[in-house]
C-alpha positions in Angstrom: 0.0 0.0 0.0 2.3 2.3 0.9 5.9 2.9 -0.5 8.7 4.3 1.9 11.9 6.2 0.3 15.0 5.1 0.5 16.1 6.8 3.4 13.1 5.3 5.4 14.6 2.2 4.2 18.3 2.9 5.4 16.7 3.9 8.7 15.0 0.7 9.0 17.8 -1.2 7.5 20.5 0.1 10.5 18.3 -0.5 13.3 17.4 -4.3 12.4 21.7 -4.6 11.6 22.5 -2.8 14.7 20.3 -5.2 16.9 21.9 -8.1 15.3 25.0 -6.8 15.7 24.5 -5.8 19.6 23.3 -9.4 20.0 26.4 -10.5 18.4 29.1 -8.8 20.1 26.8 -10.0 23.3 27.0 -13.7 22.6 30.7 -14.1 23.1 30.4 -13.4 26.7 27.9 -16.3 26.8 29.2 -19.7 28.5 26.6 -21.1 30.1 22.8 -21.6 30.3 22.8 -19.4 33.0 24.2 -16.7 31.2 21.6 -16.9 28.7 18.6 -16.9 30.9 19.7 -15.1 34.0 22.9 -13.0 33.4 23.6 -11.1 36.8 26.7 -9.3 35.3 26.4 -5.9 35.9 23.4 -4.9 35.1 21.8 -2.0 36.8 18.6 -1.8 38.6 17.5 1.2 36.4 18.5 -0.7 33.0 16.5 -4.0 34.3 13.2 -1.3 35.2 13.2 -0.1 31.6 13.4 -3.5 30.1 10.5 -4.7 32.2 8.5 -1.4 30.6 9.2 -1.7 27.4 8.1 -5.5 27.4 5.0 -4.6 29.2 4.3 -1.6 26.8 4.4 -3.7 23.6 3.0 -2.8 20.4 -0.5 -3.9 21.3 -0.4 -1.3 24.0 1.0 1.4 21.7 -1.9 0.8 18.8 -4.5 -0.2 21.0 -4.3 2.1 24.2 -4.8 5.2 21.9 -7.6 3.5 19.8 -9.3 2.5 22.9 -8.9 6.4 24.3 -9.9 7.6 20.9 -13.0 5.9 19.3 -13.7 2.7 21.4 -17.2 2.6 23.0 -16.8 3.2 26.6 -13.4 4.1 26.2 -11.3 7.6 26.9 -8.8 8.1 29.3 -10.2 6.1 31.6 -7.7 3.4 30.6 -5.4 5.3 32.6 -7.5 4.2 35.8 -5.5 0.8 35.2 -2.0 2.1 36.1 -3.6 3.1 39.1 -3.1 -0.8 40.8 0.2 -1.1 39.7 2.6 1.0 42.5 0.5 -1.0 45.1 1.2 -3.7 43.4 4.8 -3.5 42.9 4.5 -3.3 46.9 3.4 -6.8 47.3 5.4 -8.0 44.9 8.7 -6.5 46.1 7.5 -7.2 49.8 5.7 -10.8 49.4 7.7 -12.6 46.2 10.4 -11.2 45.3 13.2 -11.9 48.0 12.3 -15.7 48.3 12.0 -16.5 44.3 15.4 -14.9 44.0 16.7 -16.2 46.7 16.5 -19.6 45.9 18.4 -18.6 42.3 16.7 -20.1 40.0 16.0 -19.8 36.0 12.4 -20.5 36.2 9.8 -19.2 38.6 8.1 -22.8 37.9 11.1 -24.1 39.7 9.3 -22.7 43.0 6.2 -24.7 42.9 8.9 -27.7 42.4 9.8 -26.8 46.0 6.9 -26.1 47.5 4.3 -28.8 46.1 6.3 -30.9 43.7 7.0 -31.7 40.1 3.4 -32.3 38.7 2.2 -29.2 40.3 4.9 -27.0 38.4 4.5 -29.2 35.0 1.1 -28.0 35.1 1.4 -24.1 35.6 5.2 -24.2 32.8 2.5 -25.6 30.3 0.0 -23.4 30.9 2.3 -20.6 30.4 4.3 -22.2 27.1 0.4 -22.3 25.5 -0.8 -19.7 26.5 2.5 -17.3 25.9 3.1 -19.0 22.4 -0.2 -18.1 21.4 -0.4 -14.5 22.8 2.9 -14.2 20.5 1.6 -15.1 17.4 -1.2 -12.4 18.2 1.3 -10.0 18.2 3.5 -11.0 15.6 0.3 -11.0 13.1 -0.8 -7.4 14.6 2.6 -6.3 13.9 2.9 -7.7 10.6 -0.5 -6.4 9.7 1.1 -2.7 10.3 4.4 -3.6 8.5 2.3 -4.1 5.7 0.2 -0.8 5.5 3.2 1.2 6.1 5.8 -0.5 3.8 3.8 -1.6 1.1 5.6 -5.7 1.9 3.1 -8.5 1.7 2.5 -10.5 4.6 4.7 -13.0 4.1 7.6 -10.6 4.3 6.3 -8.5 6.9 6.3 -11.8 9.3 10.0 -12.2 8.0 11.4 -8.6 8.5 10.2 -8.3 11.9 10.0 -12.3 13.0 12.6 -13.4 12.4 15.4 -10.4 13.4 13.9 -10.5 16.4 14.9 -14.6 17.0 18.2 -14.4 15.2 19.0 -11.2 18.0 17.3 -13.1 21.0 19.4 -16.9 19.5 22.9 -15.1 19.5 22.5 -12.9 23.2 20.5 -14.4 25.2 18.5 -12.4 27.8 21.5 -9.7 27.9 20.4 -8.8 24.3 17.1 -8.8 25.6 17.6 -6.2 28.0 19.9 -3.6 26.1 18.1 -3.9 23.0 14.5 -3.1 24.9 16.6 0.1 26.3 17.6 1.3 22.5 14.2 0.3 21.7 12.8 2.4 24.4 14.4 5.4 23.7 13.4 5.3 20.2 9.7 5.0 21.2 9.7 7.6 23.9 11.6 10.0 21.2 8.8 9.3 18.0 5.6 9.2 20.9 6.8 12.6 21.9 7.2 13.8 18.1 3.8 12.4 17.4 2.4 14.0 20.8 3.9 17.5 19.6 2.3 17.3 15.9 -1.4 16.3 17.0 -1.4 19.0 19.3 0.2 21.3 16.9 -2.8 20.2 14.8 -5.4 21.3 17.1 -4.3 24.6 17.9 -2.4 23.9 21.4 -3.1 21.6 23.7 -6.1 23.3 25.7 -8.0 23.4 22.5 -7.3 19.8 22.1 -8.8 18.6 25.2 -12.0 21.2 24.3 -12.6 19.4 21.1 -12.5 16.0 22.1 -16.1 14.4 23.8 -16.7 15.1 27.5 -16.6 11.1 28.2 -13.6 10.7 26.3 -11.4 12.7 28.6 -12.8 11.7 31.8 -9.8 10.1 34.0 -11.1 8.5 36.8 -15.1 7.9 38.5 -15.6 6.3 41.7 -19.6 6.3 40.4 -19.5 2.8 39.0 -18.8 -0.7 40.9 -19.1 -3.2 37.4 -20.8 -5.5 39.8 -23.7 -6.2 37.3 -23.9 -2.6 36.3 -22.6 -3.1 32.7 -19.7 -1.0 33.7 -16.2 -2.7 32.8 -14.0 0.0 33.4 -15.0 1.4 36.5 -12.7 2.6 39.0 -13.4 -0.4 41.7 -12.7 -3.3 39.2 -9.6 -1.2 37.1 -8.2 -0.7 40.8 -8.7 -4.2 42.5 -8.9 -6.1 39.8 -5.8 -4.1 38.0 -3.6 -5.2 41.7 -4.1 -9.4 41.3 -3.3 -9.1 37.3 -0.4 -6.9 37.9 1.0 -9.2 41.1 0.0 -12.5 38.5 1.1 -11.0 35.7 5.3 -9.6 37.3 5.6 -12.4 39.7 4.1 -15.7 38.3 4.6 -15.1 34.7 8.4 -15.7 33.4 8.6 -13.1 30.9 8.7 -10.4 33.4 9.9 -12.6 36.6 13.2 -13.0 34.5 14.2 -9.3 34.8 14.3 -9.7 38.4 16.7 -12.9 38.7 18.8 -11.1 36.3 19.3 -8.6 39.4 23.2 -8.6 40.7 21.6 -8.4 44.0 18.0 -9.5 46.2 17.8 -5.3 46.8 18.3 -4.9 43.2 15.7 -7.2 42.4 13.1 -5.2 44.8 14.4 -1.5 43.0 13.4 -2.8 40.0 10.0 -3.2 41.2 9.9 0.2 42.8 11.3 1.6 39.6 8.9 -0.1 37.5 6.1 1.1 40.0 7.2 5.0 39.5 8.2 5.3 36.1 5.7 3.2 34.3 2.5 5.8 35.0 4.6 8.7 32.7 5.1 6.7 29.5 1.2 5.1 29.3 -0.1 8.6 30.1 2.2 9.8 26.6 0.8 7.1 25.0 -2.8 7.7 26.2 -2.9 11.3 24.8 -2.0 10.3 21.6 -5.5 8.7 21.8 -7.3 12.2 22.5 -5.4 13.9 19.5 -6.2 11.0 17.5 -9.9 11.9 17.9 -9.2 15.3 17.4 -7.5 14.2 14.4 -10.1 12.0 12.9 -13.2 14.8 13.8 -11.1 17.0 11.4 -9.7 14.9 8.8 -12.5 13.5 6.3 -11.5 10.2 4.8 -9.9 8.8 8.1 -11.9 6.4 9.3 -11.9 4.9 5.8 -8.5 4.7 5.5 -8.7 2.5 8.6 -10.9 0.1 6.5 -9.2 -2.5 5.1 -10.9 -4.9 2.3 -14.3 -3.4 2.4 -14.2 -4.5 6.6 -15.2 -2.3 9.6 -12.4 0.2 10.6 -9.8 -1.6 12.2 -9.2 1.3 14.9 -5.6 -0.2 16.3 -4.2 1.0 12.3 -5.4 4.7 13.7 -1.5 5.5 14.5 0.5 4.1 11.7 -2.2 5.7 9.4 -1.6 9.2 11.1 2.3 8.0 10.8 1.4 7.5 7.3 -0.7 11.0 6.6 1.7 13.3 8.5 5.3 12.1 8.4 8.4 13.2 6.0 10.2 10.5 4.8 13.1 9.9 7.1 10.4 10.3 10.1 8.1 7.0 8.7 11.0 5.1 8.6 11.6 5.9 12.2 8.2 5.5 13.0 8.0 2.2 11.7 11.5 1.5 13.8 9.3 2.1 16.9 6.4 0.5 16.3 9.5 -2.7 15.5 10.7 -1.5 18.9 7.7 -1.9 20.8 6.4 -5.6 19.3 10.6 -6.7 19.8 10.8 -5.7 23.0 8.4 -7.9 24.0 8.7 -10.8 21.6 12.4 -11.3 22.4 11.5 -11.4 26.1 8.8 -14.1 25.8 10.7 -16.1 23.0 13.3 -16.2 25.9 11.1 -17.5 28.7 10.0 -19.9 26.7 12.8 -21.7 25.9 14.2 -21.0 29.9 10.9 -22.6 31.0 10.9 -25.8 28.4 14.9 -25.9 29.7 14.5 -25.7 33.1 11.0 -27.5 33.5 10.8 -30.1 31.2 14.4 -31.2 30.0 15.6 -30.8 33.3 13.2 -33.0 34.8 14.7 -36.1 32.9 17.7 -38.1 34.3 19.3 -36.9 30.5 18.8 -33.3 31.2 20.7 -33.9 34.4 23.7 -34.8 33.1 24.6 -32.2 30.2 27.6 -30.1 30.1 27.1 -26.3 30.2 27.9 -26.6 26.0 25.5 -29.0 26.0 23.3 -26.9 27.6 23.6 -23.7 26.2 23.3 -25.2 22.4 19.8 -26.9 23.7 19.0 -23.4 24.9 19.7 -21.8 21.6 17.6 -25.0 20.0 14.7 -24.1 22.3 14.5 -20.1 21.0 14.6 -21.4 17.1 11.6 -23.7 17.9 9.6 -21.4 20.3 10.2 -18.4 17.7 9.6 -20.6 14.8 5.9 -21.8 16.7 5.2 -18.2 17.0 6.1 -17.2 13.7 3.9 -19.9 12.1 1.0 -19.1 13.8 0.6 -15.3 13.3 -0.3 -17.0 10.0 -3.4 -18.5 11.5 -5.0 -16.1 13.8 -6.6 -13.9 11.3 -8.3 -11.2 12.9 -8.1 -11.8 16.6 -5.5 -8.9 16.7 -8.4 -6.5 15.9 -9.5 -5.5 19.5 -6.3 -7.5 21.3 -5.7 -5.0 23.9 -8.8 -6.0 25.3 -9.1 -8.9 24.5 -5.6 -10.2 26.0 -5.8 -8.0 29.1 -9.4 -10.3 29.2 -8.3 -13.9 28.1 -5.6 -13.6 30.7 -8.1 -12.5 33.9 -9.2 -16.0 33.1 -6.1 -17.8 34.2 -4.2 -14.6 36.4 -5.9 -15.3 39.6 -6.1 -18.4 39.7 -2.2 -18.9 38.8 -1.7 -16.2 41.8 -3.5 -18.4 44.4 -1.1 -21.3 43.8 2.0 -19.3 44.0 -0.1 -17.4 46.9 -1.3 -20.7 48.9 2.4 -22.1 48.8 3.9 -19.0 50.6 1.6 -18.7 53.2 0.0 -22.4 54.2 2.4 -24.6 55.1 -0.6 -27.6 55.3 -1.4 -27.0 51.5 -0.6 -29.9 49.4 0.2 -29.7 45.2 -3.1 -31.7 45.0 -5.1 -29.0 47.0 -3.0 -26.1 45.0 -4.4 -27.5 41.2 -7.7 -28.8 42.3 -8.0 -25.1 43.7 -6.7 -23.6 40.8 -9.3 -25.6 38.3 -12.0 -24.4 40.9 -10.8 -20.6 39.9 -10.7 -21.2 36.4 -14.4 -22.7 36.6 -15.4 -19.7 38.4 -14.0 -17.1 35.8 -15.7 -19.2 33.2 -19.0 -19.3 35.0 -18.5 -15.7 35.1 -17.7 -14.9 31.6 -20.4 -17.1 30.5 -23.3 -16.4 33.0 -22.6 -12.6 34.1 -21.7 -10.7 31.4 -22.5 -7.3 33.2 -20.2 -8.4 36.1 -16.8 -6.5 34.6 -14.3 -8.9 33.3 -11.6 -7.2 35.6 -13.2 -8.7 38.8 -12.5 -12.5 37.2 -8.9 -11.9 38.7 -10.3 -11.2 42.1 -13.0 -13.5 42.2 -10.8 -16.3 40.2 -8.0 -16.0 43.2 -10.3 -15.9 46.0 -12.3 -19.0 44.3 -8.9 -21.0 44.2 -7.3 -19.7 47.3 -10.3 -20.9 49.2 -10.7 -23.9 47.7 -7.2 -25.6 48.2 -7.3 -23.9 51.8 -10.7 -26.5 52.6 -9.4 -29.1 50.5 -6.1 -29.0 52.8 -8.4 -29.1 55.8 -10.1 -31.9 54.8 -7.1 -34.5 53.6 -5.4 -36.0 55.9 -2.1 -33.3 57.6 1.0 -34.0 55.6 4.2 -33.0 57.5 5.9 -30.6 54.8 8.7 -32.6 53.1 10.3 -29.9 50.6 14.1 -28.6 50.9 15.0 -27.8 54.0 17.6 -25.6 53.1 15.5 -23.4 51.4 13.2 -20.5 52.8 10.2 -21.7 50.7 7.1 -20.1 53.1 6.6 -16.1 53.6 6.1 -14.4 56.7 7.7 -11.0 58.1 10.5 -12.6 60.6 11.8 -14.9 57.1 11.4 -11.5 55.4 13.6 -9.5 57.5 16.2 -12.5 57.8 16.6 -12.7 53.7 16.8 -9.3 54.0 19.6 -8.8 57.0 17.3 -8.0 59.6 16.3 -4.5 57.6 13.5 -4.2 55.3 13.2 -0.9 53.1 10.5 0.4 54.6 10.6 4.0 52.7 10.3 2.0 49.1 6.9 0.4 50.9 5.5 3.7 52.0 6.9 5.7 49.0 4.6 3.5 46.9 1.8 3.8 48.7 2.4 7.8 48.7 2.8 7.6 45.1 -0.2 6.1 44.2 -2.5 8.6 46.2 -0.4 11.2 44.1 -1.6 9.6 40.9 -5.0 9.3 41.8 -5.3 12.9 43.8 -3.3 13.6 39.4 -6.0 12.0 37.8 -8.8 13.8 39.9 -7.4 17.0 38.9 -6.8 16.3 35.7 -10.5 15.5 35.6 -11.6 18.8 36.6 -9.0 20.6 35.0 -10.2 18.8 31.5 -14.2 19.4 31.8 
């Protein structure tokens, strides 16, 4: 469709070399399995913090946040109501997981539930995350092809190609150091074409005030506390965003690998806690950039004619996530679409090279290193397997963006809602195992299935109950259930490592932590997130 000038293509060119070439230079400090899954080489807290973001922040968020602020129904900057959970919930994590997952250094966060309730029990959860990860991949890699394809004119085929498979061949030769200093390049070449596409929008519109005055009342409401989504129809209410936003967030950085693998790459267990409180602080800024994109996007479409039906593709309904590489498209020079393009590469790769990653550490450390054969490899051996892992896991992915069609139409929802199926539930077991010493693996799943059932029920039965409650209702539903099912089997002495600190509680928290917990991080947070919503208030009434 489109056709991008030479330069655009140099641009483009040099930023997939360079990331090859980073991942290159990387992979001859590589000896080890452990340095390809969990380097702890000097990386610093701050450089661990932005990798975590710019995974999180992937190219779904980046076409779908401002879409869903722009023209979804119920949507606006409401979104932003989300981020709201997460300081609190960089709390718990940095209080509750953190210090005993890295303290028994391992690859995969699995490995914990090996411990704790045995090898069936962490089987289980590793395949539940190598499906359901693998999947969510190929989303994105179609989504991002799809945009590869309006932009630079390539057929599908080759749009899967250019951004598929640079993305293994960088992620094959580094390992997760690649990962991490190719998500900060990435990063910073996001931040620098958000902010350019900030500055021309509201350029467009006649300043920024005028901006906010042309968009729809609803649309630039931040926050109401008016709504519970308890039947009310209301999904993105305040109460669910809030509550439901703290068990996803805790699920989603502490019992999912792609993101728990930042934190055992920490040199140290207070590293590994600063990254949280980083993450907590920092992460609010960039998804409020990205958010008002979405109002100047509306302001954009009211006064461009021919917009929407250049979001139209094959005689379909507007595909709303194309509304930024369109307006990329309309408004750039050449030299800026190529760099555009670069960060909408940066986004998707930031996060596929992270999950491509945990995927092969979890099938290493999980699966092959169950067997008796796994046991006895050398760290060549080991390494090469890993490599092995990443060209299968990548080339899975890859195959399947062919297959999903046009699931990556509304995926920021749709993800965020597909995974409050599973995130509660998954929480309770990790959850259950920290804090009930009388809780067996067979009372963990059978709980777990019971939370699974219940988001189901819901989805199904109570449609007006908002979807962001499944991960509060899911974890409650599972937590409760192994709890009784412990009570009613027969007591089990626990018969795990003894050597390792395996349950939580404040006294095992201040010894892993030399008898001094950070308590200004804890109330910092807290602070912080009566800032943002005392921010949002004001931004409310500031707005309207």
């Amino acid at each position: 469709m489109a056709n991008l000038h030479i330069i655009d293509w140099i641009i483009i060119s040099f930023y997939l070399i360079t990331m090859i070439g980073l991942s290159g230079w990387i992979s001859f400090s590589l000896g080890s399995k452990k340095d390809y899954f969990v380097t702890r080489d000097g990386v610093s807290p701050g450089a661990l913090a932005v990798s975590i973001i710019a995974t999180q922040c992937s190219t779904n968020s980046i076409l779908g946040a401002p879409a869903f602020v722009a023209f979804a129904a119920g949507g606006g900057l409401i979104w932003l109501q989300y981020e709201l959970a997460l300081p609190i919930a960089m709390l718990i994590s940095s209080v509750i997981f953190m210090p005993i997952i890295f303290n028994l250094k391992i690859i995969s966060v699995y490995e914990y539930l090996d411990f704790r309730f045995g090898s069936k029990t962490k089987l289980l959860l590793s395949g539940i995350f190598l499906l359901s990860r693998s999947a969510a991949t190929a989303v994105l890699i179609f989504g991002v092809a799809s945009v590869i394809q309006l932009i630079a004119g390539l057929n599908f085929f080759w749009a899967v190609m250019l951004f598929g498979l640079v993305t293994v061949v960088y992620d094959l030769l580094g390992g997760i150091k690649a990962v991490i200093y190719s998500d900060i390049v990435q990063m910073i070449i996001l931040c620098a074409v958000l902010g350019i596409s900030l500055y021309l929008l509201t350029a467009a519109s006649g300043g920024i005030a005028e901006m906010f005055a042309s968009v729809s009342q609803d649309r630039v409401e931040a926050i109401n506390f008016s709504s519970h989504g308890l039947g009310d129809g209301e999904d993105f209410a305040f109460w669910p965003m809030f509550f439901g936003g703290i068990f996803l967030y805790v699920s989603y950085y502490m019992c999912d690998q792609s993101q728990v693998q930042r934190g055992l790459c920490a040199r140290s267990q207070s590293d590994a806690q600063k990254i949280l409180v980083l993450n907590g602080v920092l992460r609010f800024p960039f998804v409020f950039l990205y958010c008002l994109i979405g109002v100047g996007l509306a302001n954009y479409a009211a006064d461009n004619a021919g917009f929407f039906e250049q979001l139209s593709v094959n005689g379909k309904d507007p595909n709303f996530n194309l509304a930024v590489p369109v307006f990329f498209l309309n408004e750039l020079p050449m030299g800026m679409l190529g760099l555009s393009l670069v960060a909408l590469l940066a986004a998707a790769m930031s996060s596929l090279d992270s999950v491509i990653n945990s995927l092969s550490a979890v099938s290493m450390e999980d699966f092959v290193k169950s067997t008796s054969w796994g046991k006895t490899l050398t760290d060549q051996q080991e390494l090469w397997l890993c490599r092995c892992f990443t060209i299968i896991w990548g080339g899975v992915a890859v195959s399947g963006s062919f297959w999903v069609g046009d699931i990556a139409s509304t995926v920021i929802v749709a993800v965020n809602k597909i995974g409050s199926v599973t995130n509660g539930p998954v929480l309770a077991v990790f959850v259950i195992g920290l804090l009930s010493r009388k809780t067996t693996g067979i009372s963990a799943v059978l709980g777990f299935f019971v939370g699974i059932f219940v988001n189901i029920t819901l989805w199904q039965l109570a449609p007006n109950v908002s979807w962001l409650w499944w991960n509060v209702f899911g974890f409650a539903g599972a937590f409760l259930t192994a709890l009784l099912i412990a009570r009613l089997m027969p007591q089990r002495k626990f018969v795990g490592e003894s050597d390792k600190i395996l349950f939580w509680s404040w006294i095992r928290y201040k010894k892993l932590l030399g008898g001094k917990a950070p308590k200004f991080s804890y109330y910092f947070l807290t602070f912080y997130t009566g800032i943002l919503i005392a921010f949002l208030a004001f931004f409310n009434s500031a707005v309207n």
